[in-house]
Chimera marker file (.cmm) of the C-alpha trace (Angstrom):
<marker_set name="trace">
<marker id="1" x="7.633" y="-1.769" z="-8.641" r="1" g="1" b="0" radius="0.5"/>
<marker id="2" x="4.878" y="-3.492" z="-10.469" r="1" g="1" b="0" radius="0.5"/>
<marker id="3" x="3.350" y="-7.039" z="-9.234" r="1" g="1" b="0" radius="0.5"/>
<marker id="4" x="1.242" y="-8.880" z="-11.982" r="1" g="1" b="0" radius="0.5"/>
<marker id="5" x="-0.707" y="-11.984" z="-11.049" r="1" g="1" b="0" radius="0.5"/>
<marker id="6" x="-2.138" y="-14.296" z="-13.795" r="1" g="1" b="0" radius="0.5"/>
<marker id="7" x="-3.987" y="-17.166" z="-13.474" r="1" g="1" b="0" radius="0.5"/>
<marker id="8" x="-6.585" y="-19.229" z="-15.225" r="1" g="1" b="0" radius="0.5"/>
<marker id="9" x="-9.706" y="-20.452" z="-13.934" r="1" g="1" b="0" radius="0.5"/>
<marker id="10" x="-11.956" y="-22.826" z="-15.796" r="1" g="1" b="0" radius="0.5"/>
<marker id="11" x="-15.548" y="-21.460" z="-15.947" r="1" g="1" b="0" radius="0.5"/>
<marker id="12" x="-14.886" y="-19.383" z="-12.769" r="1" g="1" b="0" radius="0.5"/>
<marker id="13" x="-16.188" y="-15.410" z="-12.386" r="1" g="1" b="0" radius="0.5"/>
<marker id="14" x="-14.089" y="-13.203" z="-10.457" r="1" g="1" b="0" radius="0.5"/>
<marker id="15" x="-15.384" y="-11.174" z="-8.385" r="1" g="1" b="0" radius="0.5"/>
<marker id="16" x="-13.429" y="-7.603" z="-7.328" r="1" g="1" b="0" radius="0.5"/>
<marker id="17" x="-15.410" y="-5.699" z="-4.150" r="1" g="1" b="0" radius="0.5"/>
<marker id="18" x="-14.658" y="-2.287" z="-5.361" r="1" g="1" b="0" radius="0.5"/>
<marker id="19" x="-16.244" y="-0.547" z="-8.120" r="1" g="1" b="0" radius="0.5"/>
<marker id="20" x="-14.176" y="-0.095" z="-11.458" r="1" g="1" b="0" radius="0.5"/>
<marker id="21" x="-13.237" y="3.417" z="-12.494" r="1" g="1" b="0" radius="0.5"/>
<marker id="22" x="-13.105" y="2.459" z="-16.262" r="1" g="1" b="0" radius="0.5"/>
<marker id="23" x="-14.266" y="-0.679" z="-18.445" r="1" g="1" b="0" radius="0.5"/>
<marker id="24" x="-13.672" y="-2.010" z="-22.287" r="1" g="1" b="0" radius="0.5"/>
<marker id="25" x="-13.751" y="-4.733" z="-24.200" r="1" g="1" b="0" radius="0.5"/>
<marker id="26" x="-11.923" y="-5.540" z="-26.937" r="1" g="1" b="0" radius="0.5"/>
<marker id="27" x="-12.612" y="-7.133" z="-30.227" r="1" g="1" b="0" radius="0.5"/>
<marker id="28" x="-11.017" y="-10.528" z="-29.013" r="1" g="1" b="0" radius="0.5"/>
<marker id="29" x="-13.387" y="-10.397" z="-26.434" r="1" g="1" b="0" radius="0.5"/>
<marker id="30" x="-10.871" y="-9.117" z="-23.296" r="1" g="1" b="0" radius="0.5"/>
<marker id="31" x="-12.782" y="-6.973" z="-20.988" r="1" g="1" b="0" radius="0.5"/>
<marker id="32" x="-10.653" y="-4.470" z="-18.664" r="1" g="1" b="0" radius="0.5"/>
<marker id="33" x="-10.628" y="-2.790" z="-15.598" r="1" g="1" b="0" radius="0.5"/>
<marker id="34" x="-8.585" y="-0.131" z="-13.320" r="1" g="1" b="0" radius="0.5"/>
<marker id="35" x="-9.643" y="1.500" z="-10.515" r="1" g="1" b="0" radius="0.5"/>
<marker id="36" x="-7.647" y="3.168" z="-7.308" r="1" g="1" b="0" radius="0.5"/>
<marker id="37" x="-6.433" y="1.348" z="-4.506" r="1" g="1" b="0" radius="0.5"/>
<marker id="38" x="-6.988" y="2.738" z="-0.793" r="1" g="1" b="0" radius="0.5"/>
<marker id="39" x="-3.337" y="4.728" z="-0.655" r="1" g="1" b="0" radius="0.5"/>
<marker id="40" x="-1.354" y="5.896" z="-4.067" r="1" g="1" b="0" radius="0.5"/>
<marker id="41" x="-1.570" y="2.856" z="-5.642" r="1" g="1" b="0" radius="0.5"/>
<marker id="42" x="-3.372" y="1.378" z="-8.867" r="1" g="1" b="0" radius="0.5"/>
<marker id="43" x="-4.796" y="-1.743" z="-10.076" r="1" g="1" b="0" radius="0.5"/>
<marker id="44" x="-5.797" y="-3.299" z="-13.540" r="1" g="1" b="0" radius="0.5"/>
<marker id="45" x="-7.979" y="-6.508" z="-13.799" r="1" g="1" b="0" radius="0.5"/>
<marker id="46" x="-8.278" y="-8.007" z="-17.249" r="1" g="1" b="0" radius="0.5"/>
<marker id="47" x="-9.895" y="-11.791" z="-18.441" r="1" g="1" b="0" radius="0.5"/>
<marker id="48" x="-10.792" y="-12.952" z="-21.556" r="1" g="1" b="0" radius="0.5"/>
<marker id="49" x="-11.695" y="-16.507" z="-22.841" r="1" g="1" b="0" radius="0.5"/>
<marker id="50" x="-8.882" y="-19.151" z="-23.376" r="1" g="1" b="0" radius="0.5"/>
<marker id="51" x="-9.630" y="-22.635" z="-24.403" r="1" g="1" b="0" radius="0.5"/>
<marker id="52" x="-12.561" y="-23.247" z="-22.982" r="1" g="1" b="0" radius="0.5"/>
<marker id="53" x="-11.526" y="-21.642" z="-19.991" r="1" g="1" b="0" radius="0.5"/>
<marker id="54" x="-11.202" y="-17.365" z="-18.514" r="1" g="1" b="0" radius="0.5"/>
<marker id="55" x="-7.339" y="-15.703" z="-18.324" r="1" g="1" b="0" radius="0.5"/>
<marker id="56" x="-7.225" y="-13.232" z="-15.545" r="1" g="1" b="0" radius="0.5"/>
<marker id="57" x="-4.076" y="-10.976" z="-15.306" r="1" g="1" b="0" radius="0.5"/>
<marker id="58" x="-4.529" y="-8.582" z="-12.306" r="1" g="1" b="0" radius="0.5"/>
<marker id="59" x="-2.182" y="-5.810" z="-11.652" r="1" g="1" b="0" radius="0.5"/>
<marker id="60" x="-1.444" y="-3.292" z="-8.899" r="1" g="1" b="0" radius="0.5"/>
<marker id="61" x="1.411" y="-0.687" z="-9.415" r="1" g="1" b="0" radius="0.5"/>
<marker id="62" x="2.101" y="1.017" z="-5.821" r="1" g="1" b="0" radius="0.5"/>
<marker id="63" x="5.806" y="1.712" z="-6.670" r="1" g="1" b="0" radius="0.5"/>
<marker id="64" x="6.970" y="0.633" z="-3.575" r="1" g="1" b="0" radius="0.5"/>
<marker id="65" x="9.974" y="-1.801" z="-2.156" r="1" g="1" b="0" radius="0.5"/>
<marker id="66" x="8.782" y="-4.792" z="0.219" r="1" g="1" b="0" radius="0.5"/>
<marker id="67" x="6.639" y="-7.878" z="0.402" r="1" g="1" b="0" radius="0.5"/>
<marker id="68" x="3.243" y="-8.158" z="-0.673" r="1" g="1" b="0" radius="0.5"/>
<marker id="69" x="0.703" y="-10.111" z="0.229" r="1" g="1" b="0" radius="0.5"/>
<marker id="70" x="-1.535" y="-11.140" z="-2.585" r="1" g="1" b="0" radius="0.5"/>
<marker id="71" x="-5.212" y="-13.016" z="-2.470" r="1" g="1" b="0" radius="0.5"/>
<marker id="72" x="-6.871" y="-14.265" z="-5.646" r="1" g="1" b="0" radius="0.5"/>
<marker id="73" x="-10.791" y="-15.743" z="-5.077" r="1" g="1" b="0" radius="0.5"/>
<marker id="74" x="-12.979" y="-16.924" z="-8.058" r="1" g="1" b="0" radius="0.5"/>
<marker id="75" x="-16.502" y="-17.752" z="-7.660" r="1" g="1" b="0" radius="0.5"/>
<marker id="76" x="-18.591" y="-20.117" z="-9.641" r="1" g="1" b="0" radius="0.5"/>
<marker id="77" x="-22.159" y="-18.267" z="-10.369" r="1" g="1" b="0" radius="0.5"/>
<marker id="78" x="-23.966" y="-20.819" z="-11.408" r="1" g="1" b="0" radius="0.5"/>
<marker id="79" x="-22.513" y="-23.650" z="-9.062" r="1" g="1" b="0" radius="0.5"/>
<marker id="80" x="-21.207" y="-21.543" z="-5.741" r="1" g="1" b="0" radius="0.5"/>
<marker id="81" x="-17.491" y="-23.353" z="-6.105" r="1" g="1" b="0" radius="0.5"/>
<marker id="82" x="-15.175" y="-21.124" z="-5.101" r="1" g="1" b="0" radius="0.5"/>
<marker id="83" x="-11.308" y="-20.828" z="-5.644" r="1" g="1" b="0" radius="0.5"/>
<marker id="84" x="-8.955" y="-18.864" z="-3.459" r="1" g="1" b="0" radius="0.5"/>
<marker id="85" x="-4.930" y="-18.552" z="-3.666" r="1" g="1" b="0" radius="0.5"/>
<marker id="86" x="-2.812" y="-16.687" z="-1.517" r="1" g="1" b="0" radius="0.5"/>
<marker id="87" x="1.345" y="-16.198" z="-2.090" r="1" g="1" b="0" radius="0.5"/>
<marker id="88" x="3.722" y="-13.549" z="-0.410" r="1" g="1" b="0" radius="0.5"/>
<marker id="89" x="6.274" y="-11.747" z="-3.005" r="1" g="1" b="0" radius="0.5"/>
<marker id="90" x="8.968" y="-9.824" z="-1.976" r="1" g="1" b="0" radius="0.5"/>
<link id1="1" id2="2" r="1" g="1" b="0" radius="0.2"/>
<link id1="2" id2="3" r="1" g="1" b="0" radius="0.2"/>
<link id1="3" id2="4" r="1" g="1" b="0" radius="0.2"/>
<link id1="4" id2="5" r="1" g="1" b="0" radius="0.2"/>
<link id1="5" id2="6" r="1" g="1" b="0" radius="0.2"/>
<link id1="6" id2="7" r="1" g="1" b="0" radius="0.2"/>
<link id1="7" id2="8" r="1" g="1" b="0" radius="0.2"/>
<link id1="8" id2="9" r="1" g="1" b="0" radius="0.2"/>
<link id1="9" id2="10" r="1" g="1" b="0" radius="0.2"/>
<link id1="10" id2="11" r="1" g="1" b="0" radius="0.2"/>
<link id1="11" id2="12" r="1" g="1" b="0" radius="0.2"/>
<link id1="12" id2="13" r="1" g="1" b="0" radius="0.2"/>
<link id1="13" id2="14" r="1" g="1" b="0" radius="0.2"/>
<link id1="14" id2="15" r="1" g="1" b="0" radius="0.2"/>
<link id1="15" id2="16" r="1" g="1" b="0" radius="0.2"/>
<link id1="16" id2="17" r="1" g="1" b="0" radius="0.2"/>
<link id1="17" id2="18" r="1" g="1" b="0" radius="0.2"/>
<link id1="18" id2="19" r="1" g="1" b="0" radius="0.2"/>
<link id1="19" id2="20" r="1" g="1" b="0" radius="0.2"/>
<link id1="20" id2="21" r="1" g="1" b="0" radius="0.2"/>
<link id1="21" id2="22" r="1" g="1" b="0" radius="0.2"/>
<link id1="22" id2="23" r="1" g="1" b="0" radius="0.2"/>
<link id1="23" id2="24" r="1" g="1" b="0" radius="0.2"/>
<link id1="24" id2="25" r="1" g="1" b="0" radius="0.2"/>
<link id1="25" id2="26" r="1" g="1" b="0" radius="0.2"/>
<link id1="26" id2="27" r="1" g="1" b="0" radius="0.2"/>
<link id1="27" id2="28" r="1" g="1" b="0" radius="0.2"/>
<link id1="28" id2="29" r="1" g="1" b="0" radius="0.2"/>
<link id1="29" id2="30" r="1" g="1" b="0" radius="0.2"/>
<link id1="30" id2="31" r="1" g="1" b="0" radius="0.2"/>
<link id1="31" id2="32" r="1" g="1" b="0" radius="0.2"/>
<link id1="32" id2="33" r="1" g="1" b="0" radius="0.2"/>
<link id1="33" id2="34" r="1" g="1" b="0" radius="0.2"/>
<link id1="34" id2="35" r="1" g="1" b="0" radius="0.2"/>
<link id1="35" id2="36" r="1" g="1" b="0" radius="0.2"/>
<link id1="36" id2="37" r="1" g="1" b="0" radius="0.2"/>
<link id1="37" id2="38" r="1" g="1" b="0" radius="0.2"/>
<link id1="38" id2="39" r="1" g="1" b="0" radius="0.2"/>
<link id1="39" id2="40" r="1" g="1" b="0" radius="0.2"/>
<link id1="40" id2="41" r="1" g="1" b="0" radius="0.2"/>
<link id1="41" id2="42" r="1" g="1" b="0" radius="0.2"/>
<link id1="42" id2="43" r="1" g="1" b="0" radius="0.2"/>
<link id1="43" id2="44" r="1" g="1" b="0" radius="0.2"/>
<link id1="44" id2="45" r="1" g="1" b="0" radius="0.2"/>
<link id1="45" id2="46" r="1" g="1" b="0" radius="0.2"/>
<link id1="46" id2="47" r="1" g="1" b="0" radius="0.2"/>
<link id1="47" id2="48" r="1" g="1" b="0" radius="0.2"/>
<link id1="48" id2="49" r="1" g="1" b="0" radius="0.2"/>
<link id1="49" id2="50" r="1" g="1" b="0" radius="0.2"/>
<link id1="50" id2="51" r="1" g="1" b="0" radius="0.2"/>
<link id1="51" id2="52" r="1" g="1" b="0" radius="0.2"/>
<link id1="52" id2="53" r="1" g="1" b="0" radius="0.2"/>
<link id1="53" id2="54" r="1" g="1" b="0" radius="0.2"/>
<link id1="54" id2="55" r="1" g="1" b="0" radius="0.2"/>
<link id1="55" id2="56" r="1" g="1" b="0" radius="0.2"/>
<link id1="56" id2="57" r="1" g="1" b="0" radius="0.2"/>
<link id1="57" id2="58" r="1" g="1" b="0" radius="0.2"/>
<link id1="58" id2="59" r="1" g="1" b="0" radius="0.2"/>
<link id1="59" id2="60" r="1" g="1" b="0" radius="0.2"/>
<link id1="60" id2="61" r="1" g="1" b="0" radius="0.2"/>
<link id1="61" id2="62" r="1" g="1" b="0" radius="0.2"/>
<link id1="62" id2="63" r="1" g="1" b="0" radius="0.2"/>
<link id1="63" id2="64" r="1" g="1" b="0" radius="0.2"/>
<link id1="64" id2="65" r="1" g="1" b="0" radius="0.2"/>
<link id1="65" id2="66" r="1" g="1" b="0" radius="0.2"/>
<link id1="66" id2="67" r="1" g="1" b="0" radius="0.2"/>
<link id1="67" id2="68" r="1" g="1" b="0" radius="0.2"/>
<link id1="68" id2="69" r="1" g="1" b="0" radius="0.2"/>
<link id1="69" id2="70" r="1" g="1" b="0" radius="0.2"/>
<link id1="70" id2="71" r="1" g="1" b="0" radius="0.2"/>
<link id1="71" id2="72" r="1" g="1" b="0" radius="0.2"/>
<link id1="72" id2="73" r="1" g="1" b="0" radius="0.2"/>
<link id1="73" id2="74" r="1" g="1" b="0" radius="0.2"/>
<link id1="74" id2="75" r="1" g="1" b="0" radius="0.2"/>
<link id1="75" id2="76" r="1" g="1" b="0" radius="0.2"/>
<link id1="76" id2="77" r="1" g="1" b="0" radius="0.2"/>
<link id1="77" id2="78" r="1" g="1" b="0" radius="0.2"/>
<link id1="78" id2="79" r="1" g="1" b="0" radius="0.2"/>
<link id1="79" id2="80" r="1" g="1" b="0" radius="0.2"/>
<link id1="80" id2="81" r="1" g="1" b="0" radius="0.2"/>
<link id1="81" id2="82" r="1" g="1" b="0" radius="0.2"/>
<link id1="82" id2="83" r="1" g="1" b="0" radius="0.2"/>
<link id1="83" id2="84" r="1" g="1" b="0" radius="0.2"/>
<link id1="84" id2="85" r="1" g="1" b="0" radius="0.2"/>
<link id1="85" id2="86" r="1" g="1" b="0" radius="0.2"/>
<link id1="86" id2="87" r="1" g="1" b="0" radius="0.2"/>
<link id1="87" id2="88" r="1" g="1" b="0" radius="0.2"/>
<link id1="88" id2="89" r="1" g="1" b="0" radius="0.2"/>
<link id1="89" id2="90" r="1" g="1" b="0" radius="0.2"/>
</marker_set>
C-alpha cells in the first residue's frame, strides 16, 4: 500500500535525518530524493517552488496493511521557526 503526504510550507527547508541514496533536479526546478527505510520499505521526498512558497510530496511504499503513524517537521534556516504535523492513517 502506498502513503503519500503533501504539504506546503512557505519559505520552510525540510530537513530528512538520513542520507539520500539518489538526487535530481528537474528543469522546473523539482529536486528529488529516495532512499531505504530501516525494514523493506522505501521512501521518495520531492519539493519544488510554488507561488512564492516550497511543495513537498513525501512518499514511503512498505506494502503493508495497518496504521501508520506519520511526522512531517520543517525548519526555517535563516529564522529557526519550525513546523511539525503529525496524523495516524489506517
Amino acid at each position: 500500500m502506498k502513503r503519500i503526504l503533501t504539504t506546503a510550507a512557505l519559505s520552510l527547508a525540510l530537513l530528512v535525518p538520513v542520507a539520500p541514496a539518489a538526487h535530481a533536479k528537474d528543469d522546473d526546478g523539482e529536486v528529488i530524493r529516495t532512499g531505504s527505510c530501516s525494514g523493506t520499505a522505501d521512501w521518495k521526498l520531492k519539493a519544488k517552488r510554488d507561488d512564492g512558497g516550497i511543495e513537498v510530496e513525501w512518499e514511503v511504499d512498505s506494502n503493508k496493511a495497518g496504521s501508520d503513524n506519520l511526522v512531517a517537521r520543517s525548519r526555517n534556516l535563516a529564522s529557526g521557526q519550525v513546523c511539525r504535523g503529525t496524523l495516524t492513517f489506517g
